[in-house]
C-alpha positions, 0 to 999 in steps of 0.5 A: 510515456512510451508504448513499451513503458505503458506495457511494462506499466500493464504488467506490473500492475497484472502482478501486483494483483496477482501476487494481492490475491495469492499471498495477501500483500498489499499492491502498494509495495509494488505500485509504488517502486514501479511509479518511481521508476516510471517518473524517473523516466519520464523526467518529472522534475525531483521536487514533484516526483516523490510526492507524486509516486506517493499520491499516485501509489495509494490511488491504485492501493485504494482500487486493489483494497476495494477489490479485497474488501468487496470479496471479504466482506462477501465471505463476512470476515470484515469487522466493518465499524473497526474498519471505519473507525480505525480508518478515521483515527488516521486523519490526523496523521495522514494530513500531517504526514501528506502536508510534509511529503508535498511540501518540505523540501527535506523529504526528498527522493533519498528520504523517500527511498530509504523510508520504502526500503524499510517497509519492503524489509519488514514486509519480508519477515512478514512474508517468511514467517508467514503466519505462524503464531496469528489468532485463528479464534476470535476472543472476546476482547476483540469485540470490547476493543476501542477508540483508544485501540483503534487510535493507536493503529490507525495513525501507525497505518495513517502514517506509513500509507502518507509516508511512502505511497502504501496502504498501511497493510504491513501495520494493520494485519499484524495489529488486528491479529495480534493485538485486537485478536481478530482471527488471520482471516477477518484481520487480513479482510478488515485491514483490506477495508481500512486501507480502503478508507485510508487510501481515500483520504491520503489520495484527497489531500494529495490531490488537493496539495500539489494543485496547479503545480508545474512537471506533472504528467498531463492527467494529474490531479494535484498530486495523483496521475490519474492516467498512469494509475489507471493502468496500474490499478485497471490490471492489479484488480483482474489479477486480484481476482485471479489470484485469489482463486489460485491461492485455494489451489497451490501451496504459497509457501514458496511464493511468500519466500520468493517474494520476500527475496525480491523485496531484499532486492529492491529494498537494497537498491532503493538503499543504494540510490539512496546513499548514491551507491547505484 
């Protein structure tokens, strides 16, 4: 990798964290866009590349959810059995949908381009309506909500974190607000401990799947680039913390539809590569 590269690299990751903290996305949605240019550059072959961003994507998505999560479960507003157990529920599904990603050929980087460009999408509504209509008080079905429950969500979140290199966080905080009725708060810092725990096992079998393979950078674990999610993650989790102090000093209202417009933007141009348009 170039030194400019390395730099630009840097600095996605420095936002990534910063954009985390001020208006609770998970940094996968720029992690991830950002690896796939990234290997595109740096020639990794096409059969390696998408399996590779992913992998790579949920390593520096585990490392800004265990920033999140150590700061919420500060201010106790992580229901931690939930987060286990819903992290837990979603091993079927991360097995399964990792053993797809790494190894059939179908899911290329056109697929992949297209299932990333659907999250960004819905990642914008999330981002424009803000969180009008979320539960502020925690009702009591809450605390009775089970396995049944936490199956459903964790394999929606499972699903989506194998599939396209996130941490689930566009399934999980609208699922533990609305669903399970937990107040915004505790469900943005319980999905942050779940992602930590499904984060985890995706970047396990990733590693585990694309083992002794050829095209892969040099520092690569299986599928995960250890090196080039270093310097996203390192950075990402200052920013973090920055950010979260600066989100109890300014308004995110512009912020979220700022970056509900760049999603648009990237998602169009993932759309595009992916029909051949771009």
């Amino acid at each position: 990798m170039a030194v400019w590269q390395a730099v630009l690299v840097g600095a996605a990751g420095l936002g990534a964290g910063v954009l985390a903290g001020l208006i609770g996305i998970g940094g996968g949605v720029i992690f991830t866009p950002m690896l796939f240019a990234v290997y595109g550059w740096m020639g990794v072959p096409d059969g390696v590349r998408t399996p590779l961003t992913v992998g790579t994507g949920l390593f520096c998505t585990g490392f800004a959810a265990g920033a999140s999560a150590r700061h919420h479960l500060r201010k106790g507003a992580v229901r931690t059995r939930m987060a286990l157990g819903v992290g837990l529920a979603s091993a079927a599904a991360v097995g399964a949908v990792s053993w797809v990603v790494g190894t059939q050929p179908w899911y290329d980087a056109s697929v992949f381009q297209g299932f990333f460009a659907a999250v960004l999408l819905v990642v914008a509504v999330r981002m424009v309506r803000g969180s009008s209509g979320d539960v502020e008080v925690e009702r009591e079905d809450a605390q009775k909500s089970g396995w049944g429950a936490w199956l459903g969500t964790g394999t929606a979140a499972g699903t989506v974190a194998a599939a396209v290199g996130v941490g689930g966080g566009v399934v999980l905080v609208p699922a533990y607000s609305r669903w399970l009725r937990l107040p915004f708060h505790r469900a943005v810092g319980t999905s942050s401990a779940t992602i930590l725990v499904i984060s985890t096992m995706s970047v396990g079998a990733y590693g585990l799947l694309g083992a002794g393979l050829d095209g892969r950078p040099p520092l690569a674990l299986g599928y995960v680039d250890v090196g080039t999610g270093l310097l996203l993650a390192g950075p990402a989790v200052i920013g973090a913390q920055g950010g979260a102090a600066l989100a109890h000093r300014v308004s995110t209202r512009w912020l979220r539809r700022g970056f509900a417009a760049l999603a648009v933007v990237v998602a169009g141009r993932l759309l595009g590569g992916a029909f051949g348009i771009l």
